[in-house]
PyMOL Python script that loads the backbone (N, CA, C, O; Angstrom):
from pymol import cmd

cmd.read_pdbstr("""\
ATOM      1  N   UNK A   1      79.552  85.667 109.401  1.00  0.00           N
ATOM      2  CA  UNK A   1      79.525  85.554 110.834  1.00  0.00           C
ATOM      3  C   UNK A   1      78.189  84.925 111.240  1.00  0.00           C
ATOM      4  O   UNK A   1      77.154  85.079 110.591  1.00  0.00           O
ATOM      5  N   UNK A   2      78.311  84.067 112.580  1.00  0.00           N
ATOM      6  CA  UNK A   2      77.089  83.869 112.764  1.00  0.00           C
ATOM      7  C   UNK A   2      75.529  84.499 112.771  1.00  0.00           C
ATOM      8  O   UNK A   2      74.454  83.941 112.548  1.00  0.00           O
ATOM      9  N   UNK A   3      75.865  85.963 113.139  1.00  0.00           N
ATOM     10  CA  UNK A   3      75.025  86.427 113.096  1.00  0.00           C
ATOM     11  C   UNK A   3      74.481  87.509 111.595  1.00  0.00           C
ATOM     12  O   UNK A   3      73.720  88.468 111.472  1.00  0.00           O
ATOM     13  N   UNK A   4      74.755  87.258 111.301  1.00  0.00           N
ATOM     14  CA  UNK A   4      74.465  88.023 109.579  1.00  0.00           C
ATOM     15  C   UNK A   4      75.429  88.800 108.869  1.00  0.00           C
ATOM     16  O   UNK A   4      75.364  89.127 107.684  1.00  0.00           O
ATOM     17  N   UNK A   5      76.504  89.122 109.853  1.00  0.00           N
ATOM     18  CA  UNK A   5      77.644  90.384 109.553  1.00  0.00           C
ATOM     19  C   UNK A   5      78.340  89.781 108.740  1.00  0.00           C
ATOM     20  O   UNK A   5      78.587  88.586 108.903  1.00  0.00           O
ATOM     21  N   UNK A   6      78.767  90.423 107.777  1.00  0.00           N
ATOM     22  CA  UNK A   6      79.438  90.026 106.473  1.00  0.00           C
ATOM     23  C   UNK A   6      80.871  91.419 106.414  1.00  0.00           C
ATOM     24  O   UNK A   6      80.853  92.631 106.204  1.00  0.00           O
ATOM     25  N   UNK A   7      82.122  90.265 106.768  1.00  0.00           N
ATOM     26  CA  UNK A   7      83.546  91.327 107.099  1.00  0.00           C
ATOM     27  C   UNK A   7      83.867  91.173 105.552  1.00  0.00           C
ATOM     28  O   UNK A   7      83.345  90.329 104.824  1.00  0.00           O
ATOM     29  N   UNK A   8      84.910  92.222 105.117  1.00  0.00           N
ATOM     30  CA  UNK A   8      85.354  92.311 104.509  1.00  0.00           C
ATOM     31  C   UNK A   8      86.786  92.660 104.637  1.00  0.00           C
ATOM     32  O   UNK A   8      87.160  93.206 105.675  1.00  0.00           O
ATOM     33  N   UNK A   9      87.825  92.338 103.459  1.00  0.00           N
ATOM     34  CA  UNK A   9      89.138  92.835 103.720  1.00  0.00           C
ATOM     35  C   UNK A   9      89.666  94.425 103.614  1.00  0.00           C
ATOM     36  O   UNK A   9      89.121  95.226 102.855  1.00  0.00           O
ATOM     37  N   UNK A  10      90.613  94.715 104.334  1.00  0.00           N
ATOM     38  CA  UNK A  10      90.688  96.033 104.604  1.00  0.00           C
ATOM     39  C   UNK A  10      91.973  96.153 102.909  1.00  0.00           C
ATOM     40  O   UNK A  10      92.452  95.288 102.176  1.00  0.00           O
ATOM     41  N   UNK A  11      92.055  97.394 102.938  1.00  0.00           N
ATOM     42  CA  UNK A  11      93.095  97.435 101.592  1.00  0.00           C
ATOM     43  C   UNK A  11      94.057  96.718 102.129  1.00  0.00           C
ATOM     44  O   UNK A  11      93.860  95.525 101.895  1.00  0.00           O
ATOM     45  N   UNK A  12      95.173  96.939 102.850  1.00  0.00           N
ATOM     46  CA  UNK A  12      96.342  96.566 103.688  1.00  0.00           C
ATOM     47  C   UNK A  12      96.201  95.127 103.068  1.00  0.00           C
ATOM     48  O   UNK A  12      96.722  94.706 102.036  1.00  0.00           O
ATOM     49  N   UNK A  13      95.267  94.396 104.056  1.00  0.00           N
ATOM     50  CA  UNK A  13      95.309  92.922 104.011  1.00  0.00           C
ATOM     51  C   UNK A  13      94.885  92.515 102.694  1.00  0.00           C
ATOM     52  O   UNK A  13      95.210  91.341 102.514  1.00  0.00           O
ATOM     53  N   UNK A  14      94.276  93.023 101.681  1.00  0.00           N
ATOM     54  CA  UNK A  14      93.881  92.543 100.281  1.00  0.00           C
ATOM     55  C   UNK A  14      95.383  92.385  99.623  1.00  0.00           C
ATOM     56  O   UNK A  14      95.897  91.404  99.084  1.00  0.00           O
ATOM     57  N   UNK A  15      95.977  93.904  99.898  1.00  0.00           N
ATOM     58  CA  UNK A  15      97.436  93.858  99.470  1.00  0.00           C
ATOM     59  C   UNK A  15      98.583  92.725 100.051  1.00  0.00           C
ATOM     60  O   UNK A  15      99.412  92.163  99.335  1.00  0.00           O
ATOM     61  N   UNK A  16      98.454  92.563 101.272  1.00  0.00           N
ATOM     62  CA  UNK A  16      99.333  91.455 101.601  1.00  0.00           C
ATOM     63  C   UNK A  16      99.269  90.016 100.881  1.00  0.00           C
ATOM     64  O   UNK A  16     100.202  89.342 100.444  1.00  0.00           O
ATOM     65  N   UNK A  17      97.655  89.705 100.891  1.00  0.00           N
ATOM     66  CA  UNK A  17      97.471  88.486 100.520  1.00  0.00           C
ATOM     67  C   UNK A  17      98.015  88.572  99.054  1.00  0.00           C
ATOM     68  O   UNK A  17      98.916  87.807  98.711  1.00  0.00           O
ATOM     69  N   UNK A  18      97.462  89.533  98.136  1.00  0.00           N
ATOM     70  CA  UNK A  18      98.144  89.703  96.808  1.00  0.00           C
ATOM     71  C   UNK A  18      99.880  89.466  96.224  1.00  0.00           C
ATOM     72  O   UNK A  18     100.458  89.084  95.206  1.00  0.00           O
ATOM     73  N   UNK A  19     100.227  89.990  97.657  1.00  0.00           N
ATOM     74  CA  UNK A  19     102.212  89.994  97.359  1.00  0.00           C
ATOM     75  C   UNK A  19     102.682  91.519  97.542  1.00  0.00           C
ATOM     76  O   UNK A  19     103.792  91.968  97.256  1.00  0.00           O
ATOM     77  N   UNK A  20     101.666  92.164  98.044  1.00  0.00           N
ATOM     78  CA  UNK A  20     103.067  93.807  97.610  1.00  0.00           C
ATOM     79  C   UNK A  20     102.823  93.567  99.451  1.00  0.00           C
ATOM     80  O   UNK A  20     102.075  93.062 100.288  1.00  0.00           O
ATOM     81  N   UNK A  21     104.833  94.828  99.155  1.00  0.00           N
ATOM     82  CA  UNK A  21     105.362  94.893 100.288  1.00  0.00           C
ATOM     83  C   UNK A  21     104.293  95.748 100.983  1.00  0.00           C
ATOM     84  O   UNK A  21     103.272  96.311 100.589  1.00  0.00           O
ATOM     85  N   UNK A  22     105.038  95.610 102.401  1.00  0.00           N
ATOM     86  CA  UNK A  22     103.999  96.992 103.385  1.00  0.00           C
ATOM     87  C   UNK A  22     104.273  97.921 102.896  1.00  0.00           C
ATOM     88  O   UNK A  22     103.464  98.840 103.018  1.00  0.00           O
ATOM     89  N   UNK A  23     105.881  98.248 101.876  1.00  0.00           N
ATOM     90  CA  UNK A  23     106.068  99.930 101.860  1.00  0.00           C
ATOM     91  C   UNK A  23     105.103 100.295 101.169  1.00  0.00           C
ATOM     92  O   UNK A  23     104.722 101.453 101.341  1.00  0.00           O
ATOM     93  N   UNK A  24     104.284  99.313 100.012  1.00  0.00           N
ATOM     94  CA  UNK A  24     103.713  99.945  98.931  1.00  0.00           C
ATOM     95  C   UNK A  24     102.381 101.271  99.368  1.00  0.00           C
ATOM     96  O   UNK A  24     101.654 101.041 100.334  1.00  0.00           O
ATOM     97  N   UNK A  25     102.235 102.329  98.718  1.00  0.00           N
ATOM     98  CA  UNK A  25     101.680 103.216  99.138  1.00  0.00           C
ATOM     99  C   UNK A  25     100.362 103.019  97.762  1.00  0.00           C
ATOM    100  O   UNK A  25     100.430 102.919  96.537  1.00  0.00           O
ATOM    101  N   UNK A  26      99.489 103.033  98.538  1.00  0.00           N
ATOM    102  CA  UNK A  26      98.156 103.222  97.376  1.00  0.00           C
ATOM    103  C   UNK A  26      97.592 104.311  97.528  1.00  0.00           C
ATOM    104  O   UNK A  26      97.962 105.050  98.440  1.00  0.00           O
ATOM    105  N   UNK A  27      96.473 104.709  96.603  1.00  0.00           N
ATOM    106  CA  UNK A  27      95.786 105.987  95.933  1.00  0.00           C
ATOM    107  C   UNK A  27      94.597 105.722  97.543  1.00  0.00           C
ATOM    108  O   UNK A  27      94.537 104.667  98.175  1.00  0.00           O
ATOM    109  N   UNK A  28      93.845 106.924  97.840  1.00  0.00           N
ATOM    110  CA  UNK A  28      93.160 107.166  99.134  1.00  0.00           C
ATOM    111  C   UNK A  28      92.478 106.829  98.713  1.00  0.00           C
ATOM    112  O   UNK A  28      91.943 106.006  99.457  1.00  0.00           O
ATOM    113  N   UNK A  29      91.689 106.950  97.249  1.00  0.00           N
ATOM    114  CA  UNK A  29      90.455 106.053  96.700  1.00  0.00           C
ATOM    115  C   UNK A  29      90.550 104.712  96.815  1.00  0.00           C
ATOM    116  O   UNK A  29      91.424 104.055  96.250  1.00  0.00           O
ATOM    117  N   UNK A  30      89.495 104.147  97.686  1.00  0.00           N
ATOM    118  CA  UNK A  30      89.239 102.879  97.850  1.00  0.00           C
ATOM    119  C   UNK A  30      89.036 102.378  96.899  1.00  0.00           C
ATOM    120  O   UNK A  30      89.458 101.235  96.720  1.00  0.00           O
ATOM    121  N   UNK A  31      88.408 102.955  96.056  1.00  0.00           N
ATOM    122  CA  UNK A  31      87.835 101.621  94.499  1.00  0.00           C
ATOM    123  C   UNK A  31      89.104 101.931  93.645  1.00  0.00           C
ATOM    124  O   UNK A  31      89.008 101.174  92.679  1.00  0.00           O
ATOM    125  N   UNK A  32      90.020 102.521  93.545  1.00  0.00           N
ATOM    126  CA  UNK A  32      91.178 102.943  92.913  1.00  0.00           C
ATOM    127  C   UNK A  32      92.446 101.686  93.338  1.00  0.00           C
ATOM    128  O   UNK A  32      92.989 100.790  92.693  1.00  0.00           O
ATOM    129  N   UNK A  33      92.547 102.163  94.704  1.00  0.00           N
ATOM    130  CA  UNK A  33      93.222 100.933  94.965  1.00  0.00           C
ATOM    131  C   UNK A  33      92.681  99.733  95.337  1.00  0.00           C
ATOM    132  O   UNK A  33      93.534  98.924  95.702  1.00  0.00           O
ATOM    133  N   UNK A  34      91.548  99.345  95.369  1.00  0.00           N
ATOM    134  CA  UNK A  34      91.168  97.920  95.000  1.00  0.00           C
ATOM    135  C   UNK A  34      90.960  97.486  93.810  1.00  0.00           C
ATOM    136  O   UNK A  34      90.538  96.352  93.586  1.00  0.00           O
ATOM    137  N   UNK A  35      91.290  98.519  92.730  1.00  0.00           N
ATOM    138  CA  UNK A  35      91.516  98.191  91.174  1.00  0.00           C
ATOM    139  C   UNK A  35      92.891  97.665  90.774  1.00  0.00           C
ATOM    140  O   UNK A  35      93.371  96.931  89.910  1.00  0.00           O
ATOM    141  N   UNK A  36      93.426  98.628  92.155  1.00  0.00           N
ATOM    142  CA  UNK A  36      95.385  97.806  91.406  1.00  0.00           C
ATOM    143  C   UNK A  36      95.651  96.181  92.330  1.00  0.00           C
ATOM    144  O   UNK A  36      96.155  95.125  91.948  1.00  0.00           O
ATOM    145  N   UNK A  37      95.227  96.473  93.277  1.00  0.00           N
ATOM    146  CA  UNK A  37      95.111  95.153  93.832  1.00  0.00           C
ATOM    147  C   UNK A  37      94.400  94.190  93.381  1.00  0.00           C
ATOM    148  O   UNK A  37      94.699  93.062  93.772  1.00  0.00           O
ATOM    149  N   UNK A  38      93.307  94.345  92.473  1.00  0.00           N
ATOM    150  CA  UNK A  38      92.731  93.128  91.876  1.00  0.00           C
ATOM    151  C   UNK A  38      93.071  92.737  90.731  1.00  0.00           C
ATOM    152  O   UNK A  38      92.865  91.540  90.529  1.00  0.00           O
ATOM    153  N   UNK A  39      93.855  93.749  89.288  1.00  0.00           N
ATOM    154  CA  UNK A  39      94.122  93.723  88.549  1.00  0.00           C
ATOM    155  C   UNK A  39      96.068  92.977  88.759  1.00  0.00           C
ATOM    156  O   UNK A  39      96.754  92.530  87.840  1.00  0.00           O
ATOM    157  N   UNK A  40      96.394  93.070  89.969  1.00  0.00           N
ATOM    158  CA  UNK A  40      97.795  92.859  90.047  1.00  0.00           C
ATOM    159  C   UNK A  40      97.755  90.919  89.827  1.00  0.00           C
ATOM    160  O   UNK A  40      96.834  90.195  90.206  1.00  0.00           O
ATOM    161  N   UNK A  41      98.711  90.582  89.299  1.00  0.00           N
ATOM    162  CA  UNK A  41      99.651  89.366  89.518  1.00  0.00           C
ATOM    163  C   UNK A  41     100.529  89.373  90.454  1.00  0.00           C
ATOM    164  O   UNK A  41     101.378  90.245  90.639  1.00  0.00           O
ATOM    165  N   UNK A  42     100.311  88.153  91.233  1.00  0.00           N
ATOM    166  CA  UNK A  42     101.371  88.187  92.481  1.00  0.00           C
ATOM    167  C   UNK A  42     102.604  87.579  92.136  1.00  0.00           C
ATOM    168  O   UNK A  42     102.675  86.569  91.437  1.00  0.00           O
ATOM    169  N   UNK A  43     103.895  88.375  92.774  1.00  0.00           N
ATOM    170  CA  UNK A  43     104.972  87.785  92.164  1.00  0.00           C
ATOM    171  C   UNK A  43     105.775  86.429  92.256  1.00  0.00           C
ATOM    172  O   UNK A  43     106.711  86.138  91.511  1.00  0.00           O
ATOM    173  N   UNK A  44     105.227  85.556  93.384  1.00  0.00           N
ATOM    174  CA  UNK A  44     105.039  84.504  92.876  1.00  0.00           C
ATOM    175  C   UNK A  44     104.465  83.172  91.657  1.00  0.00           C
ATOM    176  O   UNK A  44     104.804  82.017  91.398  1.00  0.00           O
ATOM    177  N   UNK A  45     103.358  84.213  91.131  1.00  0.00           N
ATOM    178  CA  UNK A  45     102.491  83.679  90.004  1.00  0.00           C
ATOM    179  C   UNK A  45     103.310  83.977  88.843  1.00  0.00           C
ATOM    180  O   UNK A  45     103.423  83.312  87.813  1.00  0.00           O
ATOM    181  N   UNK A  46     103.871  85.089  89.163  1.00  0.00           N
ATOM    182  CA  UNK A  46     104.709  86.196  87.599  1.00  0.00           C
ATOM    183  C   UNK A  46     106.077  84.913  87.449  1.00  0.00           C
ATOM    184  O   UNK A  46     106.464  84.285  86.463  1.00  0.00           O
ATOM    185  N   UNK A  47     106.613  84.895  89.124  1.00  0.00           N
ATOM    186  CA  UNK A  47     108.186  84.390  88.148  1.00  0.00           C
ATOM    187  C   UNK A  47     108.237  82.908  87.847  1.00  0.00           C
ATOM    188  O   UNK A  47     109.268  82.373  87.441  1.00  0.00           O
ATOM    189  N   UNK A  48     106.847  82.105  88.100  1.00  0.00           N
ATOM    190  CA  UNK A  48     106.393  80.690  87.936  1.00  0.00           C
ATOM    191  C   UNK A  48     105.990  80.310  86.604  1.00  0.00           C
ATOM    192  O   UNK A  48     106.082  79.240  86.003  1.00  0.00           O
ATOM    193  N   UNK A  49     105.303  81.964  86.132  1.00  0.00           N
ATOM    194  CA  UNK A  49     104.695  82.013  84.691  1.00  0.00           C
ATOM    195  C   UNK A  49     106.260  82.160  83.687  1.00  0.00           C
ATOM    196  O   UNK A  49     106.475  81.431  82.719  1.00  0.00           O
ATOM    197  N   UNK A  50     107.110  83.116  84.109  1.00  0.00           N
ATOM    198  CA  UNK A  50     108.049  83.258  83.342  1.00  0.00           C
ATOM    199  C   UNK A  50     108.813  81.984  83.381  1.00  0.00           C
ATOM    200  O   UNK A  50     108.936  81.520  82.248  1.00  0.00           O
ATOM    201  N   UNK A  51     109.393  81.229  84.355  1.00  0.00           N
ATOM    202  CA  UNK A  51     110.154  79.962  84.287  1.00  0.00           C
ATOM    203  C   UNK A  51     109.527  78.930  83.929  1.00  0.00           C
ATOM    204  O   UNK A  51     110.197  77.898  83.969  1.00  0.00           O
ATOM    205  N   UNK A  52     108.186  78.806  83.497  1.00  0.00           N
ATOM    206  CA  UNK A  52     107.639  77.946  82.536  1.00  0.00           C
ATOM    207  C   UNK A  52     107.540  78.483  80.994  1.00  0.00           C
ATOM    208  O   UNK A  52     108.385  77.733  80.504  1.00  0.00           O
ATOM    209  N   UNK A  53     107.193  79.077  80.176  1.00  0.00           N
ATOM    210  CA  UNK A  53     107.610  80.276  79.322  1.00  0.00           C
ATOM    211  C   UNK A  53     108.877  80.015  79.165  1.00  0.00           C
ATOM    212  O   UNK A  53     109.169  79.266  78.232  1.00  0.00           O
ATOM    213  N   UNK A  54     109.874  80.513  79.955  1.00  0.00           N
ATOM    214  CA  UNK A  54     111.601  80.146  79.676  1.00  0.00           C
ATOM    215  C   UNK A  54     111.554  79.117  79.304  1.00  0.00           C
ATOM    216  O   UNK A  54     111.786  78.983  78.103  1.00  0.00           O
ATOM    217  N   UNK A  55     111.280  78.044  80.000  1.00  0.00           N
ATOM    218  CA  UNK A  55     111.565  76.425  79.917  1.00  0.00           C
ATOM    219  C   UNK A  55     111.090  76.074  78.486  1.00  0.00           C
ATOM    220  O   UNK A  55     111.895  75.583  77.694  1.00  0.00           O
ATOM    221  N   UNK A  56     109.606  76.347  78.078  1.00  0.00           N
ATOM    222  CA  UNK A  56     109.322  76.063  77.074  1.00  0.00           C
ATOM    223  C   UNK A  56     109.948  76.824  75.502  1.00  0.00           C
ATOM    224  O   UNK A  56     109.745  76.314  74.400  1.00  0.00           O
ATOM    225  N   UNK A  57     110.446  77.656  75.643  1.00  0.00           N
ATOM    226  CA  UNK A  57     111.432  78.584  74.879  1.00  0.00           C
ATOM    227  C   UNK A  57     112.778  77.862  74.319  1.00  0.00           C
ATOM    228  O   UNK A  57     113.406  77.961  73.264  1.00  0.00           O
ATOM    229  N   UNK A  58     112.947  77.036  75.585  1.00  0.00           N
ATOM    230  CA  UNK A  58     114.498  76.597  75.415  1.00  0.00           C
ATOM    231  C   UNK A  58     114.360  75.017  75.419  1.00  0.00           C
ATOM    232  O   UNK A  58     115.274  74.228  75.659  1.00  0.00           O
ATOM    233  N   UNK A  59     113.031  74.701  75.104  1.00  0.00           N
ATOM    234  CA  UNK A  59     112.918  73.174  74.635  1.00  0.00           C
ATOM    235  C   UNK A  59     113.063  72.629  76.108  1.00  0.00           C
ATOM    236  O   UNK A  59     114.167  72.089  76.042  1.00  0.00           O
ATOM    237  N   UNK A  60     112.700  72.481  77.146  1.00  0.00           N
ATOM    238  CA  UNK A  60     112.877  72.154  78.307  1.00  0.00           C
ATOM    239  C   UNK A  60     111.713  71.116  78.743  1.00  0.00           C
ATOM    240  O   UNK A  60     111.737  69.966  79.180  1.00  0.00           O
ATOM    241  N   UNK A  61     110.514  72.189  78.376  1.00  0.00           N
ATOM    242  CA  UNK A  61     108.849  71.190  77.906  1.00  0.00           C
ATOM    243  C   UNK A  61     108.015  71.515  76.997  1.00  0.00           C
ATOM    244  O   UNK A  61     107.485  72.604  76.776  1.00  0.00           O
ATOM    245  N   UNK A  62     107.881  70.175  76.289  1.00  0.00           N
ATOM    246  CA  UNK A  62     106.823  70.180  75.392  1.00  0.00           C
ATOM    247  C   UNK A  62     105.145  71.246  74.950  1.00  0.00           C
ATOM    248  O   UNK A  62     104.039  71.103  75.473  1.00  0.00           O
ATOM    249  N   UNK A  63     105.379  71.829  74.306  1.00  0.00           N
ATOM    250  CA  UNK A  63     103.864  72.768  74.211  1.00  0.00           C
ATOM    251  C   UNK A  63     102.614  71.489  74.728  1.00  0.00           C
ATOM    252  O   UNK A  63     101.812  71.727  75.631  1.00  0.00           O
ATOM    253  N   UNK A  64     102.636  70.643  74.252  1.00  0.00           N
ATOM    254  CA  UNK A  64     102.026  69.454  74.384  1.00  0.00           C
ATOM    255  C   UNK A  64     101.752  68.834  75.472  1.00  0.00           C
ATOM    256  O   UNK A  64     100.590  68.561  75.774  1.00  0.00           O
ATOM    257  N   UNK A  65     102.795  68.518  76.224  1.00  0.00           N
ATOM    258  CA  UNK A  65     102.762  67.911  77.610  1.00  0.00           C
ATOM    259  C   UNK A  65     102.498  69.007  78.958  1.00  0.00           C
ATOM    260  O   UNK A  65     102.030  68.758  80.069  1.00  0.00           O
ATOM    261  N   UNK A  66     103.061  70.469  78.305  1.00  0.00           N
ATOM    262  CA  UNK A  66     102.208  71.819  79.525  1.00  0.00           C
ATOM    263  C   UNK A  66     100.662  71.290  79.492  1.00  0.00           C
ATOM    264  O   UNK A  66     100.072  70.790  80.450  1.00  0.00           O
ATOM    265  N   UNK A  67     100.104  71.522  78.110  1.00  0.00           N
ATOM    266  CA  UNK A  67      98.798  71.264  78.056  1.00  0.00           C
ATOM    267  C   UNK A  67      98.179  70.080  78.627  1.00  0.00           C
ATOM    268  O   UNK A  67      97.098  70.252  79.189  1.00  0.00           O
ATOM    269  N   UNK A  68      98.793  68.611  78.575  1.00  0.00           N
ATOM    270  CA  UNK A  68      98.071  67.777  79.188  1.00  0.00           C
ATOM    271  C   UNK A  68      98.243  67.863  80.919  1.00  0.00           C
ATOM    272  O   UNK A  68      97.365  67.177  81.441  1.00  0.00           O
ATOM    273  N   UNK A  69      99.005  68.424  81.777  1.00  0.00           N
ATOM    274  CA  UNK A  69      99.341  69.012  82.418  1.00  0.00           C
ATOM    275  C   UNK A  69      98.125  69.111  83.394  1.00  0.00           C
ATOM    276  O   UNK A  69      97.173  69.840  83.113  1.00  0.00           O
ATOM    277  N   UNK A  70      98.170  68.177  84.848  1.00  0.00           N
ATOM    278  CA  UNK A  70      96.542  68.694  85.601  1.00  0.00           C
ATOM    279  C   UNK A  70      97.203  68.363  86.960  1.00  0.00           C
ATOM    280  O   UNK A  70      97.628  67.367  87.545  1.00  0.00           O
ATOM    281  N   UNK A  71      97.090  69.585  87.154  1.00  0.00           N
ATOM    282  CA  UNK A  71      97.906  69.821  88.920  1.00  0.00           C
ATOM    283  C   UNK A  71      97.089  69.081  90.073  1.00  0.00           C
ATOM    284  O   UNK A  71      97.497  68.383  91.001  1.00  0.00           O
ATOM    285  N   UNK A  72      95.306  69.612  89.565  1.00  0.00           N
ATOM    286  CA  UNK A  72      94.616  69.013  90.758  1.00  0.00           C
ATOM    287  C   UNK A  72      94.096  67.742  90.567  1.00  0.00           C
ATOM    288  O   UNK A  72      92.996  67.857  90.027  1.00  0.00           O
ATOM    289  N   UNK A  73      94.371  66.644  90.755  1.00  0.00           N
ATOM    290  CA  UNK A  73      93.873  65.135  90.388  1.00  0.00           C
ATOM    291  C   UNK A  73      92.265  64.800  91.925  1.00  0.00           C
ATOM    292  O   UNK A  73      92.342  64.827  93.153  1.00  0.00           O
ATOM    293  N   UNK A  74      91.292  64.584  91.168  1.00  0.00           N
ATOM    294  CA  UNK A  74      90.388  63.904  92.129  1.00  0.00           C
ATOM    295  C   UNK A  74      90.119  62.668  92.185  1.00  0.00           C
ATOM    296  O   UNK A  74      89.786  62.031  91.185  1.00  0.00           O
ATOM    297  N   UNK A  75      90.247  62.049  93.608  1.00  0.00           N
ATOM    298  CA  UNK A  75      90.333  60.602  93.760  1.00  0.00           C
ATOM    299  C   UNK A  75      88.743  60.058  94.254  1.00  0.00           C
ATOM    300  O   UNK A  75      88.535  58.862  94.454  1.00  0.00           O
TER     301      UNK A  75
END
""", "prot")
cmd.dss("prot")
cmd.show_as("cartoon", "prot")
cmd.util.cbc("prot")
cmd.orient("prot")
């Protein structure tokens, strides 16, 4: 902030940005549940990781060509 204040995220919103639903219920310990929230994979990341994994399983893509593989190109 402009003036020196430094916000931080509340659990709730750490969890949203992560992927769990609102129902999810966490531990009252703050450093407890900012352990499962930081340690979590979001399930977008999980079923992107598995359908590449699948693909490469079933000959779909090359071990070779994942690796040369560069999402972010700088121009």
């Amino acid at each position: 902030m402009p003036d020196g204040t430094v916000k931080s995220l509340s659990i709730e919103g750490a969890a949203i940005l992560q992927g769990f639903p609102g129902w999810y219920e966490f531990p009252n310990e703050t450093a407890t549940a900012g352990s499962i929230i930081g340690y979590s994979v979001p399930p977008s990341f999980a079923a992107q990781l598995f359908m590449s994994a699948q693909s490469i399983l079933k000959g779909g893509i090359s071990k070779f060509s994942l690796l040369c593989y560069q999402p972010f190109t700088q121009e």
